[in-house]
DRENKOLPA-593866 format. One record per residue: x, y, z of N, C-alpha, C in turn; residue number from 0; residue in one letter. Coordinates in nm, 2 decimals. Example, Ala and Ser with C-alpha at 12.3 -4.5 7.8 and 13.67 -1.06 7.14 Angstrom:
BEGIN
<r><n_x>1.32</n_x><n_y>-0.57</n_y><n_z>0.78</n_z><ca_x>1.23</ca_x><ca_y>-0.45</ca_y><ca_z>0.78</ca_z><c_x>1.32</c_x><c_y>-0.33</c_y><c_z>0.78</c_z><k>0</k><r>A</r></r>
<r><n_x>1.28</n_x><n_y>-0.22</n_y><n_z>0.71</n_z><ca_x>1.37</ca_x><ca_y>-0.11</ca_y><ca_z>0.71</ca_z><c_x>1.29</c_x><c_y>0.00</c_y><c_z>0.79</c_z><k>1</k><r>S</r></r>
This chain:
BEGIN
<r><n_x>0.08</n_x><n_y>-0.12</n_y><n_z>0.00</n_z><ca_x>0.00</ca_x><ca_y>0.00</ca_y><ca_z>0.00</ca_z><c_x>0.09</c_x><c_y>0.12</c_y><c_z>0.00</c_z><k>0</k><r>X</r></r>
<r><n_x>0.06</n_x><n_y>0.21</n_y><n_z>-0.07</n_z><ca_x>0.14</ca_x><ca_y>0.34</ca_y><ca_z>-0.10</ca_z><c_x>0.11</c_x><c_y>0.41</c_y><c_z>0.00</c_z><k>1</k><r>X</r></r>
<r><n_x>0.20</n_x><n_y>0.53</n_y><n_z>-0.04</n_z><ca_x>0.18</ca_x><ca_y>0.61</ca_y><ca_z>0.16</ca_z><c_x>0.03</c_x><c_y>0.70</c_y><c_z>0.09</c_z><k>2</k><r>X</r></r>
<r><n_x>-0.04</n_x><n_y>0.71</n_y><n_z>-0.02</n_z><ca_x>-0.12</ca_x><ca_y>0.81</ca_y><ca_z>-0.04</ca_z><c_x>-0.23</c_x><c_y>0.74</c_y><c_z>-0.03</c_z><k>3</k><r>X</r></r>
<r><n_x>-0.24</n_x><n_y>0.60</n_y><n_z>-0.05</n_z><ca_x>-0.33</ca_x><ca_y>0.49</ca_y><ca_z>-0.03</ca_z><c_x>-0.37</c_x><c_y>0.47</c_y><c_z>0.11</c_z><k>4</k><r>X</r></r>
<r><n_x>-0.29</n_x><n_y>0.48</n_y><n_z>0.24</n_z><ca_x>-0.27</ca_x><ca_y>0.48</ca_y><ca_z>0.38</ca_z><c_x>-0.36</c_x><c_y>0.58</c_y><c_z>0.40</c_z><k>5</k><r>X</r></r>
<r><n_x>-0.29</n_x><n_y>0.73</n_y><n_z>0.37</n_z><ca_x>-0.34</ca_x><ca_y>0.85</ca_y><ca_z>0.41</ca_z><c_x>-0.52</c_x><c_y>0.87</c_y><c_z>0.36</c_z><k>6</k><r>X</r></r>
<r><n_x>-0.54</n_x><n_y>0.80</n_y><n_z>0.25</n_z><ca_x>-0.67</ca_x><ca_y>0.80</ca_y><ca_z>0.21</ca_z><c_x>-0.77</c_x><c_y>0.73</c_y><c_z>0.28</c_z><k>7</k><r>X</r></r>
<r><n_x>-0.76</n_x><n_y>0.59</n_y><n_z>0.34</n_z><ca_x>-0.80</ca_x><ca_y>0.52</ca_y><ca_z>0.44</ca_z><c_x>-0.77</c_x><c_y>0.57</c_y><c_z>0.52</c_z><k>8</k><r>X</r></r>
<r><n_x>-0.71</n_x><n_y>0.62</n_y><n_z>0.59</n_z><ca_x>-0.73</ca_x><ca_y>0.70</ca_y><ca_z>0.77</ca_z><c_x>-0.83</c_x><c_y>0.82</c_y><c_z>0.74</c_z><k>9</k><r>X</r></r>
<r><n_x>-0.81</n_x><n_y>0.86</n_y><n_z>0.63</n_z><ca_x>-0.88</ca_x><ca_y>0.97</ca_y><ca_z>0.62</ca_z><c_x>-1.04</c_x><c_y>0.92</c_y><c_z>0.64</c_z><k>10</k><r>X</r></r>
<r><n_x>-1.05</n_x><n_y>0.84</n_y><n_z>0.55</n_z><ca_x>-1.16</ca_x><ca_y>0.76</ca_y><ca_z>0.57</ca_z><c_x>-1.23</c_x><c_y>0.69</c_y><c_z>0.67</c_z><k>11</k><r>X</r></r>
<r><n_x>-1.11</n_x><n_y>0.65</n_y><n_z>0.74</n_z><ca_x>-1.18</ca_x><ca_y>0.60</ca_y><ca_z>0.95</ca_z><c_x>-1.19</c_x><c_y>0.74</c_y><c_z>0.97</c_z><k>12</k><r>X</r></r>
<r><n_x>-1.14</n_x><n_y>0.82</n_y><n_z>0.96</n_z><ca_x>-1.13</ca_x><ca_y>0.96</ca_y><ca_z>1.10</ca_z><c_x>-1.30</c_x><c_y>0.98</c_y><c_z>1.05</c_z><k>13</k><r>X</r></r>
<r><n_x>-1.31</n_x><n_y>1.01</n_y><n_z>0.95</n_z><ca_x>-1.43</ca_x><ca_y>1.02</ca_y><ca_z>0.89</ca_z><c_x>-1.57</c_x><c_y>1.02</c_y><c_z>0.93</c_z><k>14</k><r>X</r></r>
<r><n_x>-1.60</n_x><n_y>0.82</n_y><n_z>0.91</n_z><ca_x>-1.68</ca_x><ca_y>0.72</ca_y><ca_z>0.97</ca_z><c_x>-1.68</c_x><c_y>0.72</c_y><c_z>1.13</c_z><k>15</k><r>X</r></r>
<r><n_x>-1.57</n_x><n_y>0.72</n_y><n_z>1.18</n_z><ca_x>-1.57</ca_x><ca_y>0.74</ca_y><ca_z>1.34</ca_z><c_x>-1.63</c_x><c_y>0.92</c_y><c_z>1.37</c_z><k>16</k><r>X</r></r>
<r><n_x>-1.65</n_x><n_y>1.01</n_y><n_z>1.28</n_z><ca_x>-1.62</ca_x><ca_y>1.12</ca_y><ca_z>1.35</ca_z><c_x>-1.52</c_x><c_y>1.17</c_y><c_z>1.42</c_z><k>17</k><r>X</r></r>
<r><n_x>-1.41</n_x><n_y>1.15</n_y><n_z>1.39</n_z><ca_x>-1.26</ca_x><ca_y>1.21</ca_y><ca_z>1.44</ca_z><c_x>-1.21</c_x><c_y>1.32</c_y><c_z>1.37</c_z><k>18</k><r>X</r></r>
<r><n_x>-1.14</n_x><n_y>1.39</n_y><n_z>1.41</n_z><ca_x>-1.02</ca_x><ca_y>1.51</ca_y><ca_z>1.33</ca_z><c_x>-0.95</c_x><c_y>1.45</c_y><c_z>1.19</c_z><k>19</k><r>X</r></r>
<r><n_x>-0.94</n_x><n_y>1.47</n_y><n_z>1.07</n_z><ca_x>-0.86</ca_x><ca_y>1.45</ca_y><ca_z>1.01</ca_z><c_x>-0.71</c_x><c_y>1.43</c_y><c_z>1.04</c_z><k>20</k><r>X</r></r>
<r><n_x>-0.67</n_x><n_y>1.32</n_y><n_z>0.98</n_z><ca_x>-0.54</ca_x><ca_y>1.33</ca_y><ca_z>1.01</ca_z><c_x>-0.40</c_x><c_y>1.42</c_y><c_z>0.96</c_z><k>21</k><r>X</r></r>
<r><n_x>-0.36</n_x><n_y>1.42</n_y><n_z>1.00</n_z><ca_x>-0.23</ca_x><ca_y>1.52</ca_y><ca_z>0.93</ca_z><c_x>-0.17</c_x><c_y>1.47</c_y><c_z>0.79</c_z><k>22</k><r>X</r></r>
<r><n_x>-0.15</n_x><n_y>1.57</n_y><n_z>0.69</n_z><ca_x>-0.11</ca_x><ca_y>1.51</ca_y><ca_z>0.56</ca_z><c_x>0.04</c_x><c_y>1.48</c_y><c_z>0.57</c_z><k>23</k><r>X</r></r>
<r><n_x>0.04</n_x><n_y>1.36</n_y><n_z>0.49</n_z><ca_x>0.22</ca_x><ca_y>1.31</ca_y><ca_z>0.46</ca_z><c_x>0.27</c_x><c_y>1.44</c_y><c_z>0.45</c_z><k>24</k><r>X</r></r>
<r><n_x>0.42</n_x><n_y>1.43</n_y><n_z>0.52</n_z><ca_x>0.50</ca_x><ca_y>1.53</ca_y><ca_z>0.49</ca_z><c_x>0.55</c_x><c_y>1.66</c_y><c_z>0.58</c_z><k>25</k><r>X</r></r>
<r><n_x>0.47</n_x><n_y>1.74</n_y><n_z>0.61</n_z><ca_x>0.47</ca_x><ca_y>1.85</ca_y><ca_z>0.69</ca_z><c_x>0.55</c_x><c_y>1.84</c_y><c_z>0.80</c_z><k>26</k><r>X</r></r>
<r><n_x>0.55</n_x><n_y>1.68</n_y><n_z>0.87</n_z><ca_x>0.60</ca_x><ca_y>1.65</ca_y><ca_z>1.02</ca_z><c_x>0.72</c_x><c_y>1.59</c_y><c_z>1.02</c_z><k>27</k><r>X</r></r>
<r><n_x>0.73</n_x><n_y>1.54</n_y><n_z>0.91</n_z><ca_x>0.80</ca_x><ca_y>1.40</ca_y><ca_z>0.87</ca_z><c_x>0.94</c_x><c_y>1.41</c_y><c_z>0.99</c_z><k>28</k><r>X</r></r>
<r><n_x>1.04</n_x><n_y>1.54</n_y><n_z>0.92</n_z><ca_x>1.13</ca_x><ca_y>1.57</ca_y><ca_z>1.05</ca_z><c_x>1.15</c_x><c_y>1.55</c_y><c_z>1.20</c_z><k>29</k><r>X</r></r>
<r><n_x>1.02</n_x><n_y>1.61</n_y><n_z>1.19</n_z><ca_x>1.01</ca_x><ca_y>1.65</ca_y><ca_z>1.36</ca_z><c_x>0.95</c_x><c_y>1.48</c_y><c_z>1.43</c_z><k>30</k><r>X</r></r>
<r><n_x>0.86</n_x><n_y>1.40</n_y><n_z>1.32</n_z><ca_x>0.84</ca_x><ca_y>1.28</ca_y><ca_z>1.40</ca_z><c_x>0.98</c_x><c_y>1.19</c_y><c_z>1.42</c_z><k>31</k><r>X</r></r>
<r><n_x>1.06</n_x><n_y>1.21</n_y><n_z>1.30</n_z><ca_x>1.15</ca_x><ca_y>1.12</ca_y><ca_z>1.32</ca_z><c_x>1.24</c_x><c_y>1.13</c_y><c_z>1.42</c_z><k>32</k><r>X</r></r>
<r><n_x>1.28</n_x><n_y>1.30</n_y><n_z>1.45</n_z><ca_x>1.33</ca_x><ca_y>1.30</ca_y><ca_z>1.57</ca_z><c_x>1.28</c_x><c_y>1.25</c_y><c_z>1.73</c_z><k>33</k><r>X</r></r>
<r><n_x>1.13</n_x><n_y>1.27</n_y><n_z>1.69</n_z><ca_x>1.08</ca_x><ca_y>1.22</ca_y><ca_z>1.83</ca_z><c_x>1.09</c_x><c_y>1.10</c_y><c_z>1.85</c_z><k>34</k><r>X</r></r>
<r><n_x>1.08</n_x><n_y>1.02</n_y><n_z>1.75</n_z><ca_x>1.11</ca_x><ca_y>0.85</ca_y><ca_z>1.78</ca_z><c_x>1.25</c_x><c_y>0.84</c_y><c_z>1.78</c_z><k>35</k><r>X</r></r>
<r><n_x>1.33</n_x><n_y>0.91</n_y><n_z>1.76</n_z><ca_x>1.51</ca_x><ca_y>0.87</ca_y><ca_z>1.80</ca_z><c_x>1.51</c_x><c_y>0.93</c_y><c_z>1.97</c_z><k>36</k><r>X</r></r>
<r><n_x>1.45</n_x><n_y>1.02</n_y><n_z>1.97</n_z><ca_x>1.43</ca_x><ca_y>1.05</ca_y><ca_z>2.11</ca_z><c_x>1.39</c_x><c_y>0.94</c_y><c_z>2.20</c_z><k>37</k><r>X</r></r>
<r><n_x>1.28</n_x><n_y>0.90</n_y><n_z>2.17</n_z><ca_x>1.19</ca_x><ca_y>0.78</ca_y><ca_z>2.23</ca_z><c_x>1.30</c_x><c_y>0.68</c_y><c_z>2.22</c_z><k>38</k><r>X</r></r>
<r><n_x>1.36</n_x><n_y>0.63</n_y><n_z>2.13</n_z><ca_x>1.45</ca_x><ca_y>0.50</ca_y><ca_z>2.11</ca_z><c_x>1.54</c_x><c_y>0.51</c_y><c_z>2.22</c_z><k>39</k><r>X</r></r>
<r><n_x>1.65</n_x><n_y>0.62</n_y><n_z>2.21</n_z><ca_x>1.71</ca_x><ca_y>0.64</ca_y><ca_z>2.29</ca_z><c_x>1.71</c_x><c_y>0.68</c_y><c_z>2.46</c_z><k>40</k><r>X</r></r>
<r><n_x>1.55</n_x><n_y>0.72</n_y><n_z>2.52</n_z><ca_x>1.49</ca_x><ca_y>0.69</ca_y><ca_z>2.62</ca_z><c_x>1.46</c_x><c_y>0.60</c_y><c_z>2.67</c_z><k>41</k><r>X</r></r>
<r><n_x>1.43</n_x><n_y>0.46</n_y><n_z>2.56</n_z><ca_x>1.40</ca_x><ca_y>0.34</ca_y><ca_z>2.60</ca_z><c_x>1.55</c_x><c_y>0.24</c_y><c_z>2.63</c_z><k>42</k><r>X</r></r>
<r><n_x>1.64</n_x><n_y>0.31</n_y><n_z>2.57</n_z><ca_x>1.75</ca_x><ca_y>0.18</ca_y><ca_z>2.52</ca_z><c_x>1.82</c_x><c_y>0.28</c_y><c_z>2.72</c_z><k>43</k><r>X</r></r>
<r><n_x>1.80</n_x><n_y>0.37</n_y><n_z>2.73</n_z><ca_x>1.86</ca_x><ca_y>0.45</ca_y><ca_z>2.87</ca_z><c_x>1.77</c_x><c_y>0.40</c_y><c_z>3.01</c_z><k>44</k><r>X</r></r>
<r><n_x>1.66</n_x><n_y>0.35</n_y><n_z>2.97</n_z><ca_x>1.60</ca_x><ca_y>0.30</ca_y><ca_z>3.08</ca_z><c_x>1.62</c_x><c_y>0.18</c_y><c_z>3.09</c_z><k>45</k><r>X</r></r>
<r><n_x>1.64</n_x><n_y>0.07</n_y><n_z>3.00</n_z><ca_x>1.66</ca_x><ca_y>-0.08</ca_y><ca_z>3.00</ca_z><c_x>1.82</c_x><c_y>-0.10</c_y><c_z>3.01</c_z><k>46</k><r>X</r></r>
<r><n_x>1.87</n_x><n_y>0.03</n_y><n_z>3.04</n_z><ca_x>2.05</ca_x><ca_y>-0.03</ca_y><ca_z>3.01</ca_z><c_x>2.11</c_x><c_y>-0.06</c_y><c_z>2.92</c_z><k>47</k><r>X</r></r>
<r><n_x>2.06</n_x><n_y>-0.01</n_y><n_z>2.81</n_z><ca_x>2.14</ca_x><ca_y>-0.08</ca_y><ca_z>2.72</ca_z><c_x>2.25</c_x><c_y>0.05</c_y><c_z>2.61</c_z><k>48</k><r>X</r></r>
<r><n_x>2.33</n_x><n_y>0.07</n_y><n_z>2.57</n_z><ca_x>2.41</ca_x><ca_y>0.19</ca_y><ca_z>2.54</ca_z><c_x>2.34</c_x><c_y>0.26</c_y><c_z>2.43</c_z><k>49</k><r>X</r></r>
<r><n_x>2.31</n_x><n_y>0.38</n_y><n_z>2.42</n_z><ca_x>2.25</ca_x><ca_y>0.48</ca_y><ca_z>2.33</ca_z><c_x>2.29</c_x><c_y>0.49</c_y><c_z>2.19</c_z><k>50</k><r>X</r></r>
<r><n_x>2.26</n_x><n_y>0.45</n_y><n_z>2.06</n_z><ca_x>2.29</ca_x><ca_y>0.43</ca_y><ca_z>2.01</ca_z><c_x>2.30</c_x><c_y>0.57</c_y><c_z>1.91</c_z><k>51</k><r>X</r></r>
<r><n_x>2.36</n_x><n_y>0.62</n_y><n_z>1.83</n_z><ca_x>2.38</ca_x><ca_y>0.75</ca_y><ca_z>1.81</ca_z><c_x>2.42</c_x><c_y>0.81</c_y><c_z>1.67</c_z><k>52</k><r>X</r></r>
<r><n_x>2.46</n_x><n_y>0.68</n_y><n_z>1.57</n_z><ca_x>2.52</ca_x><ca_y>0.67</ca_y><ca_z>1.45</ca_z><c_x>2.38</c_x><c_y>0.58</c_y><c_z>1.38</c_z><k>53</k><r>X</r></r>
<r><n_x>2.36</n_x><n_y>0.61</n_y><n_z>1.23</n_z><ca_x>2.27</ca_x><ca_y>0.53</ca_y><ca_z>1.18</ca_z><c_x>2.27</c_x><c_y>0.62</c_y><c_z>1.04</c_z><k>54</k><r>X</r></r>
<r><n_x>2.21</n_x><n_y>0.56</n_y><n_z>0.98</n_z><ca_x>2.18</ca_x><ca_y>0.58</ca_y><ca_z>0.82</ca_z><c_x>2.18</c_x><c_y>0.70</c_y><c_z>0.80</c_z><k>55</k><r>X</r></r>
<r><n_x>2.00</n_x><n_y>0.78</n_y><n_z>0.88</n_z><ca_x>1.95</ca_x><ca_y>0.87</ca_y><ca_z>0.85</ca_z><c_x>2.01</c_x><c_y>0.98</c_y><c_z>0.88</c_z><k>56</k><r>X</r></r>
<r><n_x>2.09</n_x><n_y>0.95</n_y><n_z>1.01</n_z><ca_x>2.21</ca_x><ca_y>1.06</ca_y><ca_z>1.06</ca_z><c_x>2.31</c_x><c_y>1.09</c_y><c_z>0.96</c_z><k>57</k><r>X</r></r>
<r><n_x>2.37</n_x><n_y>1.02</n_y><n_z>0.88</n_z><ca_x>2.49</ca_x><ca_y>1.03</ca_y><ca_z>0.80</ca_z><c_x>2.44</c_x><c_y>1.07</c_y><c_z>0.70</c_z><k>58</k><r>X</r></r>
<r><n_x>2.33</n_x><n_y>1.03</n_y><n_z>0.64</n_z><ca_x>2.26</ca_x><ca_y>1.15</ca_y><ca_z>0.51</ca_z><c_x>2.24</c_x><c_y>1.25</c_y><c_z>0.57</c_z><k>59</k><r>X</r></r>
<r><n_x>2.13</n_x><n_y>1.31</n_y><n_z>0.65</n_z><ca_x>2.11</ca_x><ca_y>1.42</ca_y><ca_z>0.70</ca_z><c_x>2.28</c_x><c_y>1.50</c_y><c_z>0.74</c_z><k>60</k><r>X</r></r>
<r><n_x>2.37</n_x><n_y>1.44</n_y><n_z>0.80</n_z><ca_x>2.51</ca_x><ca_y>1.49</ca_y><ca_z>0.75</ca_z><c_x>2.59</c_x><c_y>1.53</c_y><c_z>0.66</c_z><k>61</k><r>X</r></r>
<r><n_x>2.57</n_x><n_y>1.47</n_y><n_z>0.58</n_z><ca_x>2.57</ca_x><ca_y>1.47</ca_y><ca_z>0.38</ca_z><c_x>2.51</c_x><c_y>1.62</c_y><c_z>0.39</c_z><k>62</k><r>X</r></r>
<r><n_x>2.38</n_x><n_y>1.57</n_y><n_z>0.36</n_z><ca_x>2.28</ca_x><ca_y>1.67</ca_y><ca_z>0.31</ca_z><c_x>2.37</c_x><c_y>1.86</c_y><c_z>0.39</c_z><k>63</k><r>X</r></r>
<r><n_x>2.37</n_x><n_y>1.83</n_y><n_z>0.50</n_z><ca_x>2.38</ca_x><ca_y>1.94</ca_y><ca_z>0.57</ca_z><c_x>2.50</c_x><c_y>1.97</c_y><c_z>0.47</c_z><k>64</k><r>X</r></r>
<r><n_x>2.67</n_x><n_y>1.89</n_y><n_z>0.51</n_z><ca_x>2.77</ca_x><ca_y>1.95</ca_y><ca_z>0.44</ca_z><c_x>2.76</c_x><c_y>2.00</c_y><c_z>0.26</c_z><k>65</k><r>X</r></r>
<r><n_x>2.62</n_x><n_y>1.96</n_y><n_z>0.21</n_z><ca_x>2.68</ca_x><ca_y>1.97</ca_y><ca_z>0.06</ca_z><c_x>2.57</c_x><c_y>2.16</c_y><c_z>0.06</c_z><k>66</k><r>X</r></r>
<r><n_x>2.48</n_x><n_y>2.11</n_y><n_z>0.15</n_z><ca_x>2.42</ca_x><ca_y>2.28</ca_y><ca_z>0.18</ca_z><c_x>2.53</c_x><c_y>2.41</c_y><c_z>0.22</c_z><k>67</k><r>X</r></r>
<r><n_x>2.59</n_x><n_y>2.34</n_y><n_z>0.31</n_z><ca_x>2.74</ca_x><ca_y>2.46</ca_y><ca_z>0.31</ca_z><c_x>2.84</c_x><c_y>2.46</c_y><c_z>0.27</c_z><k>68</k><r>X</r></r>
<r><n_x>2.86</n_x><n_y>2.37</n_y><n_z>0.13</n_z><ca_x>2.96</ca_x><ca_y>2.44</ca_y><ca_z>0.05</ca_z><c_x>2.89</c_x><c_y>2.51</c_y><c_z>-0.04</c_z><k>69</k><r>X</r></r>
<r><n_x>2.71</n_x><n_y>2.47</n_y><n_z>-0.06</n_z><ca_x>2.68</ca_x><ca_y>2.56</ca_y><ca_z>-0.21</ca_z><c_x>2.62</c_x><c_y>2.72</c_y><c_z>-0.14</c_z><k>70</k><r>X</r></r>
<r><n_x>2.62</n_x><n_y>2.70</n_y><n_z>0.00</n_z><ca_x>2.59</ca_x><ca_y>2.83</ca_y><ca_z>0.06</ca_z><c_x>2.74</c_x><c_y>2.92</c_y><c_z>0.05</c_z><k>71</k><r>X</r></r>
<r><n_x>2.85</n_x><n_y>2.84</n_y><n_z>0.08</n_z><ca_x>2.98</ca_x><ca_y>2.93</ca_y><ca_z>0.06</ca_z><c_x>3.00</c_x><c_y>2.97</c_y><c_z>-0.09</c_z><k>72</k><r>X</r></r>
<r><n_x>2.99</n_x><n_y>2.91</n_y><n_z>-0.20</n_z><ca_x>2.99</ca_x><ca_y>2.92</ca_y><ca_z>-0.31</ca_z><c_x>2.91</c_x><c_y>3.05</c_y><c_z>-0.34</c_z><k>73</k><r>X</r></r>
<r><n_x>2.78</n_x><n_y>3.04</n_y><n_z>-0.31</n_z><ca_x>2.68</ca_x><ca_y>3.14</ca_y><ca_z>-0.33</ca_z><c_x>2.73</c_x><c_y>3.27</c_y><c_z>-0.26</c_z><k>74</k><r>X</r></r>
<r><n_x>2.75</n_x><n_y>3.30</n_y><n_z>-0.13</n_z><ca_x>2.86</ca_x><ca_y>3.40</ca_y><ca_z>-0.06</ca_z><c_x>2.96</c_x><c_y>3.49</c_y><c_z>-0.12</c_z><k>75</k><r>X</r></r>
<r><n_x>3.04</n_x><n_y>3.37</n_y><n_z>-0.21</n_z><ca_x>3.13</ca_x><ca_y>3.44</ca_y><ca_z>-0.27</ca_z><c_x>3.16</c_x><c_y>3.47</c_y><c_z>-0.42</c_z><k>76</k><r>X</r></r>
<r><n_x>3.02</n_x><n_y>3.39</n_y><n_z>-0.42</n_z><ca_x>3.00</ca_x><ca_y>3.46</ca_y><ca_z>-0.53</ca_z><c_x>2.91</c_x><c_y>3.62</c_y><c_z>-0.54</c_z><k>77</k><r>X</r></r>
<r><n_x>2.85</n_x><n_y>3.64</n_y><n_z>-0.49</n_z><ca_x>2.81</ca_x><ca_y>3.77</ca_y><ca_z>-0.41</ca_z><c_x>2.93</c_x><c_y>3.87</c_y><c_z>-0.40</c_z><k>78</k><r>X</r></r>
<r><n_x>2.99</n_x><n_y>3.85</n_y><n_z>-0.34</n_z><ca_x>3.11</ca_x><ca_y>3.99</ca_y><ca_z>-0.31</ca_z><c_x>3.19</c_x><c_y>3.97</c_y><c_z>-0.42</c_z><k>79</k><r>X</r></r>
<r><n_x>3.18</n_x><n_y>3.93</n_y><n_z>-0.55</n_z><ca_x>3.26</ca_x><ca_y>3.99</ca_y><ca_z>-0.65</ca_z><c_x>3.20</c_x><c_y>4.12</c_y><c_z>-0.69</c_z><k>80</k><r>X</r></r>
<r><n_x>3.25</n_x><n_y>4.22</n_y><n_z>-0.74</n_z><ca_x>3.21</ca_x><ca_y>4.30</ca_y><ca_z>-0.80</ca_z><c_x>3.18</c_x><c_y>4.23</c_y><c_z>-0.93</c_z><k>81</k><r>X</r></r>
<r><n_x>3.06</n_x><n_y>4.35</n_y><n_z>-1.02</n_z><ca_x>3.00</ca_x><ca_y>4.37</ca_y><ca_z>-1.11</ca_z><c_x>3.08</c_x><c_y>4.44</c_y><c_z>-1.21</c_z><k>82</k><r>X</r></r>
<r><n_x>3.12</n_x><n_y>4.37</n_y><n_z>-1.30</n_z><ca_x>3.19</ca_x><ca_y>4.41</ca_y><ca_z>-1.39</ca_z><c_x>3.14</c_x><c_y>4.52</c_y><c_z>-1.44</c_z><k>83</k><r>X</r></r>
<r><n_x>2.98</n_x><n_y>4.53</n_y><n_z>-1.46</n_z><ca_x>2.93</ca_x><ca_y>4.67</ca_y><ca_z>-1.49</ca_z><c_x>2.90</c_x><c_y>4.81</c_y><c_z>-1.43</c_z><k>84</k><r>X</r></r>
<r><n_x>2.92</n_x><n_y>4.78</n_y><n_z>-1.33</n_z><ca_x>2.91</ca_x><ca_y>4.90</ca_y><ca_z>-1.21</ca_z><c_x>3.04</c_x><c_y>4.98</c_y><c_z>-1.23</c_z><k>85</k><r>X</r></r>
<r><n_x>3.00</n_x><n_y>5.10</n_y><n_z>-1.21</n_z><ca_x>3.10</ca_x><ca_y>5.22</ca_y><ca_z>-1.21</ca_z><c_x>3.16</c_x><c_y>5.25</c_y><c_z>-1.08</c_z><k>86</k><r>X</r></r>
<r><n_x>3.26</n_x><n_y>5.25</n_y><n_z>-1.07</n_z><ca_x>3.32</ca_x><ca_y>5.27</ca_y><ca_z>-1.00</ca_z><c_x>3.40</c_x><c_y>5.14</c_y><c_z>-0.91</c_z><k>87</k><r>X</r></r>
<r><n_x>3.42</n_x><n_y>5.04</n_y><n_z>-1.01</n_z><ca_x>3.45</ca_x><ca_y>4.91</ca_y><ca_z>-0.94</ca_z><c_x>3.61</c_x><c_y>4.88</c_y><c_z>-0.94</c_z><k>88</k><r>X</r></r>
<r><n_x>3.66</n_x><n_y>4.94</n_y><n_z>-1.08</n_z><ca_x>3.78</ca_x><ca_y>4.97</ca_y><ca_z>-1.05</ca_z><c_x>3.88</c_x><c_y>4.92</c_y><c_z>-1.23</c_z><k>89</k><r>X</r></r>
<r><n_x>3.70</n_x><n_y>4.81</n_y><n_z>-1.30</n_z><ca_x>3.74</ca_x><ca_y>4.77</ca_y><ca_z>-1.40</ca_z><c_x>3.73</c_x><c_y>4.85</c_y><c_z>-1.50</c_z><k>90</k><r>X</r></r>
<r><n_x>3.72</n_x><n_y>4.94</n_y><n_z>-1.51</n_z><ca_x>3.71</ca_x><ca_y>5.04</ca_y><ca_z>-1.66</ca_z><c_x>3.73</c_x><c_y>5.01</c_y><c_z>-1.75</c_z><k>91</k><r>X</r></r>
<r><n_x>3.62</n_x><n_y>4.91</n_y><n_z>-1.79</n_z><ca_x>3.58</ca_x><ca_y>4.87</ca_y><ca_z>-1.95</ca_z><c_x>3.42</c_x><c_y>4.87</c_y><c_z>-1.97</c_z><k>92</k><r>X</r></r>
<r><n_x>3.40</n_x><n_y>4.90</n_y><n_z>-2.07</n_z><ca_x>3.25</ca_x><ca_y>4.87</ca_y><ca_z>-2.10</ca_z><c_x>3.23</c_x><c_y>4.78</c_y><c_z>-2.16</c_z><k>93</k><r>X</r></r>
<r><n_x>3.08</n_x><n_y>4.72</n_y><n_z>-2.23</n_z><ca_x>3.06</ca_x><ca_y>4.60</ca_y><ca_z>-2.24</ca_z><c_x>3.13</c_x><c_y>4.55</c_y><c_z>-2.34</c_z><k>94</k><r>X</r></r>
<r><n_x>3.17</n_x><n_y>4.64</n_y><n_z>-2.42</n_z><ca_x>3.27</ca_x><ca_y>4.61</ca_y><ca_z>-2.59</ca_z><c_x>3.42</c_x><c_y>4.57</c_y><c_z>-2.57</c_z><k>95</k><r>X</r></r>
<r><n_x>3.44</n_x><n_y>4.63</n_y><n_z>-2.41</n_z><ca_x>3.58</ca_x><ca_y>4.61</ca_y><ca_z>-2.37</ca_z><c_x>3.67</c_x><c_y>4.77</c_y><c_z>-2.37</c_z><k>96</k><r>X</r></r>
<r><n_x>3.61</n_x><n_y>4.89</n_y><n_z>-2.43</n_z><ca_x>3.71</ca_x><ca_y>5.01</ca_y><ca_z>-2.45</ca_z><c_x>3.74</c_x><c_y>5.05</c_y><c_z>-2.33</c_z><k>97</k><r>X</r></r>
<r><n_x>3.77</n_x><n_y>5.14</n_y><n_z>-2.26</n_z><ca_x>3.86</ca_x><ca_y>5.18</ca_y><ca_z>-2.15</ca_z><c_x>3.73</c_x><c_y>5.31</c_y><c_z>-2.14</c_z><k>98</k><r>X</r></r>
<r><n_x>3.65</n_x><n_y>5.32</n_y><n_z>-2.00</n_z><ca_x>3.53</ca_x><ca_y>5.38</ca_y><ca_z>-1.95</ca_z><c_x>3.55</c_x><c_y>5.53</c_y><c_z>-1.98</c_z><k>99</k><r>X</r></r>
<r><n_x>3.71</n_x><n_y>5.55</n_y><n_z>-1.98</n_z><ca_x>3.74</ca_x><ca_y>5.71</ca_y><ca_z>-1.99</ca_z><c_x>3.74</c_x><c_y>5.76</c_y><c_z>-2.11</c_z><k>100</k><r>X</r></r>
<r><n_x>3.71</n_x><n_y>5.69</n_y><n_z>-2.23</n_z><ca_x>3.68</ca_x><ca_y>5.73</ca_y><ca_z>-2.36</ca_z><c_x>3.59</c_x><c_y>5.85</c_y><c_z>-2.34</c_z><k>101</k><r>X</r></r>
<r><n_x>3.63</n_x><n_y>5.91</n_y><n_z>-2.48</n_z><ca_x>3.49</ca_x><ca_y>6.02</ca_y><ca_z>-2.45</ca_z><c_x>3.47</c_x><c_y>6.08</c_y><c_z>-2.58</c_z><k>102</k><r>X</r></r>
């Protein structure tokens, strides 16, 4: 069953029962995942057993994060170049290439 197949039947009990709609795929997705690594890690702290802290979704979301801040540095520096076109930048050429002090 597809996740839009799922979300269409619940939709469907909340319905029939008179319940709240449920929340659409997507919007939480983050924030649930975090709560169940919380939960996990609450559970594995109360039975004794060592917290586990490395896993899949950690090391993509790692990824993800580092490849966001090289294209945010990229973006940055690319920003503080001057504009070849602007006056007063220091390159005095126009767009043909002559020297701005022509006249």
């Amino acid at each position: 069953m597809s996740l839009t197949e799922q979300y269409a039947l619940d939709l469907y009990r909340a319905a029939q029962r008179g319940e709240p709609a449920p929340p659409a795929p997507g919007p939480h997705d983050w924030r649930t995942l975090r709560e169940l690594r919380e939960y996990r890690d609450f559970r594995a702290v109360t039975e004794g057993r060592p917290v586990r802290r490395r896993g899949r979704l950690t090391d993509a979301l790692r990824s993800v994060r580092a490849v966001r801040e090289v294209f945010a540095r990229r973006r940055s520096a690319l920003r503080e170049l001057p504009d070849p076109g602007e006056e007063g930048t220091g390159s005095g050429r126009d767009v043909v290439g002559r020297p701005l002090e022509c006249g």
